[in-house]
C-alpha positions, 0 to 999 in steps of 0.5 A, spaced: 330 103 730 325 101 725 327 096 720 326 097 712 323 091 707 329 090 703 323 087 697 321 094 696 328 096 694 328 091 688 322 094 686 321 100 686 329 100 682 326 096 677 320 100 677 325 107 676 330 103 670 322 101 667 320 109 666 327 111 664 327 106 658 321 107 656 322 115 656 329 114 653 326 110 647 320 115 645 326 120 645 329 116 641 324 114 636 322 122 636 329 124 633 329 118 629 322 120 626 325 128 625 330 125 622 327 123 617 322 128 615 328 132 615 331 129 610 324 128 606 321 134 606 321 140 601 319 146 603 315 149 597 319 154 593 315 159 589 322 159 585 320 151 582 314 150 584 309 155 584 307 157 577 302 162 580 307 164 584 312 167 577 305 169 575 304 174 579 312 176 579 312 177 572 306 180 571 305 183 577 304 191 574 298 188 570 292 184 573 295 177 576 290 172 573 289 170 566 281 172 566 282 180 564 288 181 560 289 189 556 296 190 559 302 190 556 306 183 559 313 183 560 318 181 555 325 179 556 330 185 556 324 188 561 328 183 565 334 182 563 340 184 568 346 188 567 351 182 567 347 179 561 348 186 558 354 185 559 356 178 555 351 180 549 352 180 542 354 187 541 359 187 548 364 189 545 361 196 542 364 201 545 360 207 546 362 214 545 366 217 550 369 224 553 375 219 554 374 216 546 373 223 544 379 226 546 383 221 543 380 221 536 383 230 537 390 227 540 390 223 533 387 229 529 391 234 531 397 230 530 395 229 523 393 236 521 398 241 518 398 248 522 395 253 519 397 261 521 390 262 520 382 259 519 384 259 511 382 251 510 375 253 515 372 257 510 368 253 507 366 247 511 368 240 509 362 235 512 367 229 511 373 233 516 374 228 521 374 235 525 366 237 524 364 229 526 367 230 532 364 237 534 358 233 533 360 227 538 362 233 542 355 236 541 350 230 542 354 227 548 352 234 552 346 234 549 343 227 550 345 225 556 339 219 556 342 216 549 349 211 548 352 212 542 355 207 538 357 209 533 357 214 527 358 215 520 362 220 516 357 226 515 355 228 508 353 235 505 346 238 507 343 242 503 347 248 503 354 249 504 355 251 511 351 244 513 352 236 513 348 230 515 349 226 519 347 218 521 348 214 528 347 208 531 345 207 539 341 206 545 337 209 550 339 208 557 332 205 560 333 200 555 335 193 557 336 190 550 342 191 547 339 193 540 341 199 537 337 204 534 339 209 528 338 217 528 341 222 523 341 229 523 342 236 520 347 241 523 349 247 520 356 250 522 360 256 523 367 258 525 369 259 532 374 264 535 379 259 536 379 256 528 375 251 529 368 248 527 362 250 531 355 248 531 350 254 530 343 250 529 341 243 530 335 240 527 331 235 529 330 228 529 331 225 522 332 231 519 339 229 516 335 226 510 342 226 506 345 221 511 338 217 511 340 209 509 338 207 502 332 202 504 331 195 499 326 197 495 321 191 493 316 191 488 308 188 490 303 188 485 296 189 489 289 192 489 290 200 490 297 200 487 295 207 484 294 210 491 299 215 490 298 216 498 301 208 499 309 207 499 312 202 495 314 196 499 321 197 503 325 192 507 329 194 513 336 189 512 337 191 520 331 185 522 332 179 519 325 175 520 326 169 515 323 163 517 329 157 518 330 152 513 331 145 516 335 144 509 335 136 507 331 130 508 336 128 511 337 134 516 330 133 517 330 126 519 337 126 524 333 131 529 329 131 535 323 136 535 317 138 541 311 139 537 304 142 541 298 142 537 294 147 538 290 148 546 285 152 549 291 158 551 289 160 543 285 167 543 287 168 551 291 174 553 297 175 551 300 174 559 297 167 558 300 166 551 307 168 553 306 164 560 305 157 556 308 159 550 315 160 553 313 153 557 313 149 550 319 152 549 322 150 556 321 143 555 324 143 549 330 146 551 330 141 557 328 135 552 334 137 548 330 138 542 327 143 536 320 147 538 316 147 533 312 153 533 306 156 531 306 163 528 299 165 527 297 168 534 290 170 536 289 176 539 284 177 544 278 182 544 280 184 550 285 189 546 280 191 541 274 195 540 269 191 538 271 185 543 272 180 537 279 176 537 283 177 531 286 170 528 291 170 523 295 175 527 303 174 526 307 173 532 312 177 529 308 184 529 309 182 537 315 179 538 323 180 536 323 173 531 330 174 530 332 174 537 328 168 539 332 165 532 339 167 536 337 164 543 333 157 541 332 151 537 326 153 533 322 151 527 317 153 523 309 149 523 308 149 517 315 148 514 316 142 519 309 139 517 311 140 509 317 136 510 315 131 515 309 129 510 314 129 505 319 124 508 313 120 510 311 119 503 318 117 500 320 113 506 317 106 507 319 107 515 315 113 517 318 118 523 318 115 529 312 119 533 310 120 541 303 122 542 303 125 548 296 126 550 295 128 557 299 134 561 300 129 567 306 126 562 311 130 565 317 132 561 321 128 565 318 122 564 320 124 556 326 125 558 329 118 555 325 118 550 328 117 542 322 119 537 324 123 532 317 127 534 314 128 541 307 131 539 303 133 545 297 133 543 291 138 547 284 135 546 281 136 552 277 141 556 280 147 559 284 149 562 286 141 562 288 144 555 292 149 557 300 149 554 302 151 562 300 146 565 306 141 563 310 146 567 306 146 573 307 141 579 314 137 580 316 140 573 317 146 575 323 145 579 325 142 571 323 147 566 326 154 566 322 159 562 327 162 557 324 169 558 331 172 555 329 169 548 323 173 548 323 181 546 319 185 544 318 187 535 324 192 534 318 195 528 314 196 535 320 199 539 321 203 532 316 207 534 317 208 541 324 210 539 321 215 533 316 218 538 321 219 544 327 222 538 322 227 536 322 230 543 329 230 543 328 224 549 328 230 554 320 228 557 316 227 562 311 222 562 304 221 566 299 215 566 291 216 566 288 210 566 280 211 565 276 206 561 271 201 564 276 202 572 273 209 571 266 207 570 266 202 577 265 206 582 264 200 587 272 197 586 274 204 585 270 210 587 274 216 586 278 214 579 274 218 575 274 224 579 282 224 580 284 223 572 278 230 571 281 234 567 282 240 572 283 235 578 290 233 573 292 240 572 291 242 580 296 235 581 300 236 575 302 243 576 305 241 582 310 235 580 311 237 572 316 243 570 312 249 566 312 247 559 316 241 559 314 236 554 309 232 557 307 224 554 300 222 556 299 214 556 292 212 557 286 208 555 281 214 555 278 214 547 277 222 547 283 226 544 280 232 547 280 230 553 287 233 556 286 240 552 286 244 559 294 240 560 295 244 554 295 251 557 301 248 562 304 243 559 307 241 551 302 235 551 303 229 546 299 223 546 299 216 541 295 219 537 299 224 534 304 220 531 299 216 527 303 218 521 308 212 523 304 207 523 300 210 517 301 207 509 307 212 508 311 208 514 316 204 515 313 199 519 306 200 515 310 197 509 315 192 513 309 190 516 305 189 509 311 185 506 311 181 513 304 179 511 305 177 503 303 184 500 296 184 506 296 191 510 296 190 517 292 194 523 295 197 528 291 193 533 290 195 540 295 191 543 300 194 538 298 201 541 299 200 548 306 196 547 308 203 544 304 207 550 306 203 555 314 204 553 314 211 551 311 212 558 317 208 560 322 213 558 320 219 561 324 223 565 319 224 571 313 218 570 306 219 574 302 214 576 295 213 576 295 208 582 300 212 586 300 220 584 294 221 582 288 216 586 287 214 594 284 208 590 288 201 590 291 199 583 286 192 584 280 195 587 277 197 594 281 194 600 287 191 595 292 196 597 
């Protein structure tokens, strides 16, 4: 029998225990190293950290960079949700109903002596609480894309059997929860069963008896004996007063956010939006007032000649008294007023921090307790840019309020206008031209999918006959659809150039905004208001999805 070496036993143990160890301790080290990187890695999030990335979500319908920009950017209520709807403040409005109808019968005809016959409806009584719920009745069938608020008790028309009346409400594809007003003529006859109907209803704005009195102001200047031109108005409904800080010592006790002007001024108004609602982020973040600058330059993009327009106010675009509601601001001007005034009287000036890069982050200003963060954008773009105090780490700090940003009631005035004249009972079509039409490289059949006959032949196949059909569009020529008019009630923008002409409401809301100056209708002005009518139409054709093979950002993008 062979013998075995009983020195070979120790070692080839030792030798076992050695690589177990030494695999047992690299295992170790892996976990632990894992371990670590698990609990210090953050993932990047498009939600906090990627300010592209909300870029594109925001913007996603127009050009997703900042460097061409003739879209209409969104705005608040274009986001807002149905449960932030639900807690706004005309929440407890409640709309007209078949249900509220029936009770307002049940307490009208608990109230009304029996009659043996129709002798108190020969002559129509506008303020019978009967003919106002004969008209509730009539509009809830008529308008089925309409909530409505409230009424008025009608008045008398122009003849006997008539009466006017006024409403408030809201169009159903609108996320904001303002109200629009409305006021009708309806002539009345007697129906089988003695009670009042509706034998003719007149169109949008036609009860001018009902219409409410306007605040007149008077204005001295040049062409004022322009008969054409209407006096000065004002609409008590839009409050667009600048906020007063009130005393010097009001003055003093806050804390305000100021930005100087940076390269974002001139640019489009996505990019403008995007850091203006940055400023506004931090201040809300830092606990303090943003001081804001009214005068906007529109970009050349949106008129014709390509110059920028300086001088533009923020409210001809946006909803100034909404964002007053929902954020701590003040104005530039009056800030700096009483800023030097305080420093004039006082030997102890306010207490200013001048931040001079975007690399100071808010976070780093969080504890700060100057009266005034200034910061400050002297540099090149786009190291200038409001933005970027909103990029990197920050972004998992600062929220955009987009909620306190709508667009100008004066402007949805006009869609509203627009969309009442054709009884909110439309289709709608997009045709996008201009300079996309014209490049054949990026999209090479655009310009013979939007022709004339090419849109007859695509149309007819997804409009009704005769229905009315709203153009959107950048094409300059006004004839250009007239062989639509063959198949359809055509309306486009430029029909409707009365509501914005030196008669209007807006024409003279706007001039009195602008201390007596009339203001042009400018480009962007006119696709806001493209763009929402077209928002509404019952059936909406696309450019890049019904009409075109063509990608909505050139060839080879879809």
């Amino acid at each position: 029998m062979k013998e075995t070496n009983p020195a070979a036993d120790p070692i080839g143990q030792n030798l076992i225990k050695l690589i177990s160890n030494v695999c047992f301790s690299v295992f170790v080290f892996s976990v632990l190293i894992f371990t670590v990187i698990a609990i210090t890695y953050q993932p990047p999030d498009p939600w906090l950290e990627s300010a592209p990335a909300l870029t594109k979500l925001f913007t996603q319908t127009e050009n997703a960079t900042f460097k061409i920009d003739d879209t209409v950017a969104k705005t608040g209520e274009d986001l807002q949700t149905e449960t932030a709807r639900a807690v706004s403040p005309t929440a407890d409005t409640k709309p007209i109903t078949d249900e509220v109808i029936k009770k307002e019968e049940e307490e009208v005809s608990n109230m009304t002596l029996k009659s043996s016959g129709c002798e108190d409806l020969e002559v129509v009584n506008c303020s019978d609480p009967r003919v106002l719920i004969t008209i509730e009745k009539f509009n809830l069938r008529l308008f089925k894309s309409i909530v409505f608020l409230d009424y008025q008790t009608p008045v008398n028309g122009s003849k006997q059997d008539e009466c006017d009346v006024s409403w408030r409400f809201r169009n159903k594809k609108e996320k904001s929860w303002r109200k629009y007003r409305d006021f009708r003529r309806f002539k009345f006859a007697i129906g089988d069963n003695c009670s009042y109907k509706i034998v003719h209803a007149g169109g949008w704005h036609s009860g001018i008896n009902a219409r409410r009195m306007r605040i007149r102001v008077n204005s001295t200047r040049s062409g004022g004996k322009n008969p054409r031109v209407a006096p000065l108005v004002r609409d008590d409904e839009i409050n667009d007063t600048i906020p007063s800080l009130g005393s010097e010592t009001n003055f003093r006790k806050g804390k305000y956010l100021y930005y100087s002007r940076g390269g974002d001024y001139c640019k489009g108004m996505n990019q403008y939006m995007w850091s203006f609602l940055c400023g506004l982020g931090e201040a809300m973040y830092l606990n303090r007032t943003f001081v804001m600058d009214l005068s906007i330059c529109l970009s050349g993009n949106y008129n014709p000649d390509g110059k920028d327009q300086e001088g533009k106010d923020f409210r001809f675009y946006f909803d100034f008294e909404h964002l007053k509601e929902e954020a701590s601001i003040v104005e530039e001007g009056e800030f700096l007023r009483d800023w030097k005034k305080w420093d004039r009287s006082h030997k102890k000036k306010v207490p200013v921090k001048k931040v001079v890069t975007h690399k100071m982050t808010p976070m780093q200003l969080r504890k700060d307790r100057s009266t005034i963060i200034w910061r400050q954008f002297d540099g090149q773009e786009p190291e200038n840019y409001w933005y970027r105090v909103c990029e990197g780490q920050a972004a998992k700090y600062i929220q955009r309020p987009w909620y306190a940003l709508w667009k100008s009631k004066r402007l949805m005035n006009i869609v509203t206008d627009i969309s009442g004249r054709m009884d909110w009972d439309f289709d709608a079509v997009h045709v996008i031209r201009g300079e996309k039409a014209q490049n054949k490289e990026l999209w090479p059949h655009l310009d013979a999918d939007t022709s004339p006959d090419a849109l007859v032949a695509k149309l007819q196949g997804m409009i009704q006959p005769w229905r009315n059909l709203y153009i959107a569009t950048n094409e300059p020529f006004y004839n250009y659809f007239d062989k639509l008019r063959s198949h359809f009630k055509v309306h486009l923008i430029d029909d409707y150039k009365e509501l914005w002409g030196n008669t209007s409401d807006w024409y003279n809301e706007t001039t009195l905004l602008n201390n007596g100056r009339p203001v042009e209708f400018d480009g962007y002005m006119r696709v806001a208001v493209d763009t929402e009518v077209l928002y509404r139409g019952k059936t909406r054709v696309e450019t890049f999805y019904n009409l075109t093979s063509d990608c909505k950002d050139g060839i080879n993008t879809c």
